[in-house]
N, C-alpha and C positions, 0 to 999 in steps of 0.2 A: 616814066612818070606821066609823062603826056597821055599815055594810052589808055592809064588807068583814070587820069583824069576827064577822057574821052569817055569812057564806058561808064562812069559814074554820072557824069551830066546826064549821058545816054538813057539811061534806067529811070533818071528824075525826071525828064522828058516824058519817058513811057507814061510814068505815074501821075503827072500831071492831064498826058493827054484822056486816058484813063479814067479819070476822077472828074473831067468835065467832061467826060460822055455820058459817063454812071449821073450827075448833076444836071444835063441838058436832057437826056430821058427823062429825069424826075421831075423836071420842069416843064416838058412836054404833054406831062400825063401819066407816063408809063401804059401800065395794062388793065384794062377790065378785070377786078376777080369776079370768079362765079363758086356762091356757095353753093350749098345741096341740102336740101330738108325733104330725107324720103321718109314714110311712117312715123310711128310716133314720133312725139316730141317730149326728150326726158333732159335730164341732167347732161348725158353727155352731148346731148343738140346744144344746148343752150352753151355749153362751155367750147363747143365746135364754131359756132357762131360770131360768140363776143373774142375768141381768138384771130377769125378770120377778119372781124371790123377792125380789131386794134392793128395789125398787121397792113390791112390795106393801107389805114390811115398814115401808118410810119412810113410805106412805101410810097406813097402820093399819089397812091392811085386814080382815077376819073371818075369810078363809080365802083361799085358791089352789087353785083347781082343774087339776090337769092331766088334759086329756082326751087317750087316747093311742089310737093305732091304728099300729102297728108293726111289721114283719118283724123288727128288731132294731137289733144299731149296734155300732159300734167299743164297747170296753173303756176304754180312757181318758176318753173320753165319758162314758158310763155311772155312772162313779163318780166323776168329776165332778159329775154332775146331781145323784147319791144323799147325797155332801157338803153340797151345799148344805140339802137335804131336810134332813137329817138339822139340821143349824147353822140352821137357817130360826126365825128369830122368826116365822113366819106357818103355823097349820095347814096342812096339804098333805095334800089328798084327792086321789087318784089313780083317775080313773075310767075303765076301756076299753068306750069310743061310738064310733062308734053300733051299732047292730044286724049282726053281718056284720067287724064291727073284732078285733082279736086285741091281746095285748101279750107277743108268743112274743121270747124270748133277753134280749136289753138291756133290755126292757118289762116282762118279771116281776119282774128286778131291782128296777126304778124301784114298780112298784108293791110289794114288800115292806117298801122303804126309807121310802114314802110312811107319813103318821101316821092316816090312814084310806085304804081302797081298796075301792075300787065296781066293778061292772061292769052293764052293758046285756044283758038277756036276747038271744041267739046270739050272746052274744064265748066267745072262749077267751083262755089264759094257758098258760105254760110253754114246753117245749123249750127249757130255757136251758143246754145244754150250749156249750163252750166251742169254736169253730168254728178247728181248729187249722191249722197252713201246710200249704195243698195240700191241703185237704178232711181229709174221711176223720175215722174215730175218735177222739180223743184220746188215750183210753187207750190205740190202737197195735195190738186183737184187734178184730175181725170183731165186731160190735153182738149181744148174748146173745139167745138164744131165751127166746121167755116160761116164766117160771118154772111147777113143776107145781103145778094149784093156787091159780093166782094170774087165773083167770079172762079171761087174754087168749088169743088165737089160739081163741076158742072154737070147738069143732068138731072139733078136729084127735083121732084118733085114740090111746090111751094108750101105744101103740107110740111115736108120731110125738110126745113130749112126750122134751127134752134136760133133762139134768143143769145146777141153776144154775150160768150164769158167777160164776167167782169172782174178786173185784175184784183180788187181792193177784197177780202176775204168776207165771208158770210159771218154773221154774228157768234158767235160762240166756236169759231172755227181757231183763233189764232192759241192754240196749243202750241209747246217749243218747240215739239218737227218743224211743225209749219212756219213759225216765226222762223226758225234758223233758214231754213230752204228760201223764205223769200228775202233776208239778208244777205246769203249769196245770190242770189238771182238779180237783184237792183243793184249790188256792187256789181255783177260784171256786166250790166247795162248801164250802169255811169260810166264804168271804164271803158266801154266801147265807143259810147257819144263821146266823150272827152277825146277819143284817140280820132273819130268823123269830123270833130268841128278843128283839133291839129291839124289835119291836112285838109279840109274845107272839100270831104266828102260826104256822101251820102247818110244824113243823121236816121232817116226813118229807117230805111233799112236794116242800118245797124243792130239799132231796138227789135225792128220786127226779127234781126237772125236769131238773137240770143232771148227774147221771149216766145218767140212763136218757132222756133229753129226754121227761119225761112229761108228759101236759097234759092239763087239764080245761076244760068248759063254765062258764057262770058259776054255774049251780045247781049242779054241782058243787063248785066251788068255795068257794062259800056254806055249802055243809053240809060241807064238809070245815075251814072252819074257816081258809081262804088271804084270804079277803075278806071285811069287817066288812055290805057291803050291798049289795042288788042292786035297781037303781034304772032304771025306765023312759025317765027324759029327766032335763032338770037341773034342773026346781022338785021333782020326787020324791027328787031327790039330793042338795039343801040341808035338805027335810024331812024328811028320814030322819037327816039327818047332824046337825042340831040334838039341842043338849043330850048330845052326846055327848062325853067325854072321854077327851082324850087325852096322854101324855106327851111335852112339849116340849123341845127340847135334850137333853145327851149324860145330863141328869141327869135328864132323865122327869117335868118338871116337872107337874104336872095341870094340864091346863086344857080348858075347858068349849066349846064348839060354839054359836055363835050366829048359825046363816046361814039360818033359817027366814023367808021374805016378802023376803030381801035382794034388789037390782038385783044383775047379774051384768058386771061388765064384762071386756069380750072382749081382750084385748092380742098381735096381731098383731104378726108381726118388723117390726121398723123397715127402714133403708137399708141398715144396717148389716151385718145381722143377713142379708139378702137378698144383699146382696154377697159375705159370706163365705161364704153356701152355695152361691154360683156360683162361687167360686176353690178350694173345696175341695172340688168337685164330679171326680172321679179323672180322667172324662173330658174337663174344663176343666182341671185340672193339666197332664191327658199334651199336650194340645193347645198350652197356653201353655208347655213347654217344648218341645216342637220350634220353635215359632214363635220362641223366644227362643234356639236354635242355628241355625237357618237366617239368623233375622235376620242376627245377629253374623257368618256365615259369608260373606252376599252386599255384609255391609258391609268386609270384610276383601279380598272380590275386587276391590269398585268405591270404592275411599278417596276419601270427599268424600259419599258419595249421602246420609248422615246419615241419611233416614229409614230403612231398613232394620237401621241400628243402634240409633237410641233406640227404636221398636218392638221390636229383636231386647231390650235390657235391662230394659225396663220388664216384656215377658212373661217372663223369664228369673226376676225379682225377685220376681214372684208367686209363678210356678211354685215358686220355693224355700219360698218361704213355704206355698205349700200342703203341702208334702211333706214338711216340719216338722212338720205335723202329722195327717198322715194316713202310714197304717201302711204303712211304703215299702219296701221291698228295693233295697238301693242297689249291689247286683251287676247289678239291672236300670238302673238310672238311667246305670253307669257303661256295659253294652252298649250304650244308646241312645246316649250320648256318643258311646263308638265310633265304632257305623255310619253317624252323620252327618257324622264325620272320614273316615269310609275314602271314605265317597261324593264329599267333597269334595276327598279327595288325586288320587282317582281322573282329575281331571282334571288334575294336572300332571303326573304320575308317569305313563309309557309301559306299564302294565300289564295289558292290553290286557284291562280289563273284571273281574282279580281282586278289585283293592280295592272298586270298586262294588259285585258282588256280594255281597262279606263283609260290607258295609258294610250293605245288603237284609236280609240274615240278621242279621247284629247288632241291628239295629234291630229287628224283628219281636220275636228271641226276649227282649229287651229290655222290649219295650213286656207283652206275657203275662206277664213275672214280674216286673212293675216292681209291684205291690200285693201285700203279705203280708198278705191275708186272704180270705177266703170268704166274708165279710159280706157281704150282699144290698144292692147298692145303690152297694160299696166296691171296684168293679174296674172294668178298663176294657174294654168288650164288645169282643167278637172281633171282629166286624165292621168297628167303628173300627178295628183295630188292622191288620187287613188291606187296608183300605181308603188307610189310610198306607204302608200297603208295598208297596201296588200303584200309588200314586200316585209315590212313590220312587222306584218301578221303573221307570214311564215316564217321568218328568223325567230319570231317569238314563240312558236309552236316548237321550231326547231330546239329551243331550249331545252322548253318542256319536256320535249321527248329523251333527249338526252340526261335529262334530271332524272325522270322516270328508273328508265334505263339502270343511273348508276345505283337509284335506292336500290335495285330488286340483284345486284350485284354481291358478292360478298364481299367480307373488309378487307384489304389487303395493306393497309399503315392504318398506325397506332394500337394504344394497347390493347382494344376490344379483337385487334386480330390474334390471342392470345389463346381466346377460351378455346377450349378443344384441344388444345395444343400438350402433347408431349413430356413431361420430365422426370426426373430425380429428386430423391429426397437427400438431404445431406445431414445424414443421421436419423437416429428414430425417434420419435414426435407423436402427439398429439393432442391436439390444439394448437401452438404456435412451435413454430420452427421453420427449415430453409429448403428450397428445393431449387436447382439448377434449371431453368427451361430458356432453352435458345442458348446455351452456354453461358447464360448470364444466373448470377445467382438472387434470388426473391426472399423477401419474405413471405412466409406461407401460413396458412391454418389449414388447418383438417378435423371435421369431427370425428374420422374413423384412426385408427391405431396405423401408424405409416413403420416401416420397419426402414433402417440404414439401405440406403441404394435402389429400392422398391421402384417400382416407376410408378407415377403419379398422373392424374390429370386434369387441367387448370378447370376448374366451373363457373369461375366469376373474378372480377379483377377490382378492387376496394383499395382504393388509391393506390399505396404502394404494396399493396400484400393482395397475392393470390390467393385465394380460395380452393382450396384440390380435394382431391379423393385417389387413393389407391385405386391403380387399373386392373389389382388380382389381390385375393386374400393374402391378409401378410401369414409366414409360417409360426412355429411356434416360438418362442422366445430362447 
């Protein structure tokens, strides 16, 4: 009894001892996480993201690192990420590594929003103007000459120096492109100053990134006062970042920096996280929705093949799901619909090659304007898209030629494979009476005189009654 009473204490001992190491860690600090934001920025960044803040915050951590290297990223995204930053029980230090990395459009965002922001000697920042439908401008005029004075275009002659662009629109300019373009453009210039004056950095900047797409080095940036430190690798970026204070939550609470000698741990996407950036990957979208109208279409010609239709739904159901959340034009979603219908009317309908075509075209100009955005990373390459429509094209020929084909075949099922064929009369006849062909018995007509047994042979088929004629003169009666 004792001994079990011995091992029992034993074990609650362990659990104890245990429980306050796992609680004196936690209390400690624990570890530094470090996220990762490399290329775009979609959906599955942003839920990579706000998983790794909630996570650090439960674990108590000291800080969050995000290290970024970025062309940019959707807007919904973006400010996604910048919320949770913002709402984050856990410092977020925002640093763009390594040597050679940028955090140009979606990335300067993230790093103003961030509550300290680092860079790696030869990163840049900025150009976060707002990348409108179908390229081009925002504001809707031609990109302004460097101002006189303002030390860009050095070189250029005083002749060759323009009057500055004026932001506010020439008279009879504000038609709704241009109205819409410069409503995105000043929202995401409020949003930027709003997120400069949150962290009591650099306002004009900010403006000049996202109207003028301007951008600096990281020593630039440093001395202009965009970013709190400029940091070699990541033990020089917790020791510089120690003892520094910073405002936490909407209410700027103070608090202190203790990430000097801390371990650093890394948190990589999970399954999860890895699977949703393959479904919402545009050229995995556009792919699992052809596969998921073709499917449904080869299930619909062949009833029973079953797999061509739980294939055709299951990528159908993604594809929906991805396009929900990626920036979709659904005038292209609806041409792609189209041209997979015209291509597959084309086979029943005697239209000798129209609807297929339209259907080639549909399709094409479908799949080019099926993403409403210019985002680096957020459309689906021409290539692909040509490549689908050349493959279209030959399946579709392919038809054709077997259609061809079978017209110029002769009949071999149903009654019209009859004419020509063979028989008996069953009895003598004419005009209506029976003749046997194929062992089966008919009804028949003949205008010529058929004699008992005669052989016969079929010239026409009139619903249920053959049409014949004697194959030799009948004898005498």
């Amino acid at each position: 009894m004792k001994r079990h009473l011995h091992l029992a204490f034993s074990l609650v001992l362990a659990g104890i001892l245990l429980l306050g190491a796992s609680l004196a860690g936690r209390a400690d600090g624990g570890e530094v996480v470090l996220l990762q934001i490399k290329g775009g920025i979609g959906p599955a960044t942003s839920d990579y993201i706000q998983r790794g803040l909630r996570d650090a915050a439960r674990d108590g951590a000291p800080a969050v690192v995000i290290k970024i290297d970025t062309p940019g990223g959707l807007d919904a995204a973006t400010r996604d990420i910048n919320q949770a930053i913002i709402g984050s029980g856990v410092p977020v230090i925002t640093w763009v590594a390594p040597g050679g990395a940028r955090a140009a459009s979606a990335g300067t965002y993230i790093l103003y929003a961030s509550h300290l922001a680092a860079m790696a000697p030869a990163t840049s920042l900025g150009s976060a103007t707002p990348v409108s439908i179908g390229g081009g401008d925002p504001g809707g005029r031609p990109p302004a000459r460097p101002r006189p004075g303002s030390g860009e275009g050095a070189g250029e002659g005083e002749g060759d120096k323009a009057p500055a662009a004026s932001d506010d629109p020439a008279p009879g300019e504000a038609q709704e492109g241009n109205a819409m373009s410069r409503k995105v453009l000043n929202d995401a210039v409020a949003y930027m100053r709003g997120l400069a004056q949150l962290r009591g950095r650099n306002v004009e900047f900010a403006e000049a990134a996202v109207r003028q797409a301007s951008t600096l080095t990281a020593q630039e940036a440093l001395e202009a006062g965009v970013i709190e430190i400029l940091a070699r690798d990541l033990d020089d970026l917790l020791a510089q970042a120690d003892g520094r204070e910073v405002g936490m939550g909407e209410r700027g609470t103070p608090t202190t920096l203790a990430t000097a000698g801390r371990s650093v741990r890394a948190v990589e996407p999970d399954w999860r996280n890895r699977m949703l950036a393959i479904i919402t990957d545009p050229s995995i979208a556009y792919l699992l929705l052809l596969v998921g109208l073709y499917g449904l279409i080869f299930e619909g010609y062949s009833p029973g093949a079953i797999v061509p239709g739980v294939v055709g739904a299951i990528s159908l159901l993604l594809a929906a799901y991805a396009l929900q959340v990626l920036p979709v034009n659904y005038v292209g979603v609806a041409l792609i619909v189209l041209g997979v219908g015209l291509m597959a009317a084309e086979m029943f309908v005697p239209s000798f090659g129209a609807l297929g075509i339209g259907g080639i075209v549909a399709l094409v100009v479908g799949s080019l304007m099926l993403f409403d955005t210019d985002v680096p990373g957020f459309g689906v390459p021409g290539r692909l898209v040509l490549g689908v429509g050349a493959a279209s094209g030959l399946a579709f020929l392919g038809v054709l030629s077997l259609a061809m084909r079978a017209r110029k075949r002769p009949v071999v099922t149903g009654v019209d494979e009859l004419l020509g064929d063979p028989g008996h009369a069953i009895g003598a006849f004419q005009g209506k009476g029976k003749v046997r062909v194929r062992g089966e018995v008919w009804q028949a007509w003949s205008e010529q005189p058929v004699s008992d047994g005669q052989a016969v042979r079929v010239l026409a088929v009139d619903g249920l009654t053959l049409r014949v004629a004697p194959r030799e003169p009948a004898g005498p009666a």
